[in-house]
FIROTI-392246 format. One record per residue (C-alpha): residue number from 0; residue in three letters; x, y, z. Coordinates in nm, 4 decimals. Layout:
SITE  pos  code        xx        yy        zz
SITE  NUM   ALA         X         Y         Z
...
***
This chain:
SITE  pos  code        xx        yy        zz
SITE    0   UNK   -6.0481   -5.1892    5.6694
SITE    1   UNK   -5.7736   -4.9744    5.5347
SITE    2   UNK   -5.8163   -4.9161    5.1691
SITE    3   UNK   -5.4911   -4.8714    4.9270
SITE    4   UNK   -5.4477   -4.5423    4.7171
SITE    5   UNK   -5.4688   -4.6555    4.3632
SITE    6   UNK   -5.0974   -4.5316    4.2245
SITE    7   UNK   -4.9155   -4.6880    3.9543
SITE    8   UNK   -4.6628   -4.9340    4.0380
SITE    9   UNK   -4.3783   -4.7409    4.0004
SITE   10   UNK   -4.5202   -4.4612    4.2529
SITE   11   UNK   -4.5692   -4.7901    4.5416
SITE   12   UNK   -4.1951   -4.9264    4.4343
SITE   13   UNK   -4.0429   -4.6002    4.5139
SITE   14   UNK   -4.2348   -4.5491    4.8085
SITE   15   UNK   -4.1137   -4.8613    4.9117
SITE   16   UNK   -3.7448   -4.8213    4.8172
SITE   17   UNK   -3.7480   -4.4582    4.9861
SITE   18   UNK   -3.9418   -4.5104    5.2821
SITE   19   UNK   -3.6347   -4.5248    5.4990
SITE   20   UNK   -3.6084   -4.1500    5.4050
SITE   21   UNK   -3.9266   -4.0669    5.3767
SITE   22   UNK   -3.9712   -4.1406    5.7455
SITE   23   UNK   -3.6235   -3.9417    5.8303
SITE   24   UNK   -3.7935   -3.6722    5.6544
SITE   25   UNK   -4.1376   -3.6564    5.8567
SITE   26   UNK   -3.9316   -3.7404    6.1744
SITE   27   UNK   -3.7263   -3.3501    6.1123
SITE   28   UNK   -4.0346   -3.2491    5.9846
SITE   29   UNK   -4.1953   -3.2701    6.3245
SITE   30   UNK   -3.8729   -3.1878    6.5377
SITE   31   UNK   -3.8741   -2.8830    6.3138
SITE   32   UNK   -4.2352   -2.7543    6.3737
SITE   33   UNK   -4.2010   -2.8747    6.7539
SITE   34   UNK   -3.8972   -2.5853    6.7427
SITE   35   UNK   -4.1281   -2.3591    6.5600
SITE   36   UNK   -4.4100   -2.3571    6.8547
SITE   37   UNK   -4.1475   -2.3232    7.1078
SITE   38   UNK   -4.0160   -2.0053    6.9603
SITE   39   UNK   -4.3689   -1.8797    6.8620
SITE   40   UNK   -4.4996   -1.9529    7.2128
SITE   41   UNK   -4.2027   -1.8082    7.3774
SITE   42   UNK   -4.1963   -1.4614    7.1855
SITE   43   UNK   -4.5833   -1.4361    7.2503
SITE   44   UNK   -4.4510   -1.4683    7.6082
SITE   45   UNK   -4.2140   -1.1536    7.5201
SITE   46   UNK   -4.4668   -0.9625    7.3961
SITE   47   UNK   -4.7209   -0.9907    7.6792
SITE   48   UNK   -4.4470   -0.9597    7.9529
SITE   49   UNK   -4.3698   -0.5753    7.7324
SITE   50   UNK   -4.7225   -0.5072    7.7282
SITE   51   UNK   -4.7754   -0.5997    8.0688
SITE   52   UNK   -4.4990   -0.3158    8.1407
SITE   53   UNK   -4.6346   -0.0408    7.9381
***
């Protein structure tokens, strides 16, 4: 069973009233570090491809 932080109320109401953003938030969040590995994973690719040269 999942068991609720204990916060006070005001901390669950604004949760509640800002969850709508809060979710718009993680959602770029994620699109943001999914970017992030791309470019990481693509100038690792760069690099070996030089040293592969050399």
């Amino acid at each position: 069973m999942l068991e609720l932080m204990e916060l006070p109320r005001g901390v669950w109401r604004w949760l509640a009233e800002n969850g709508r953003d809060l979710g718009r938030i993680a959602t770029a969040a994620e699109k943001i570090a999914d970017e992030l590995a791309a470019i990481r994973k693509a100038l690792q690719e760069d690099e070996q491809k030089e040293q592969n040269r050399d």
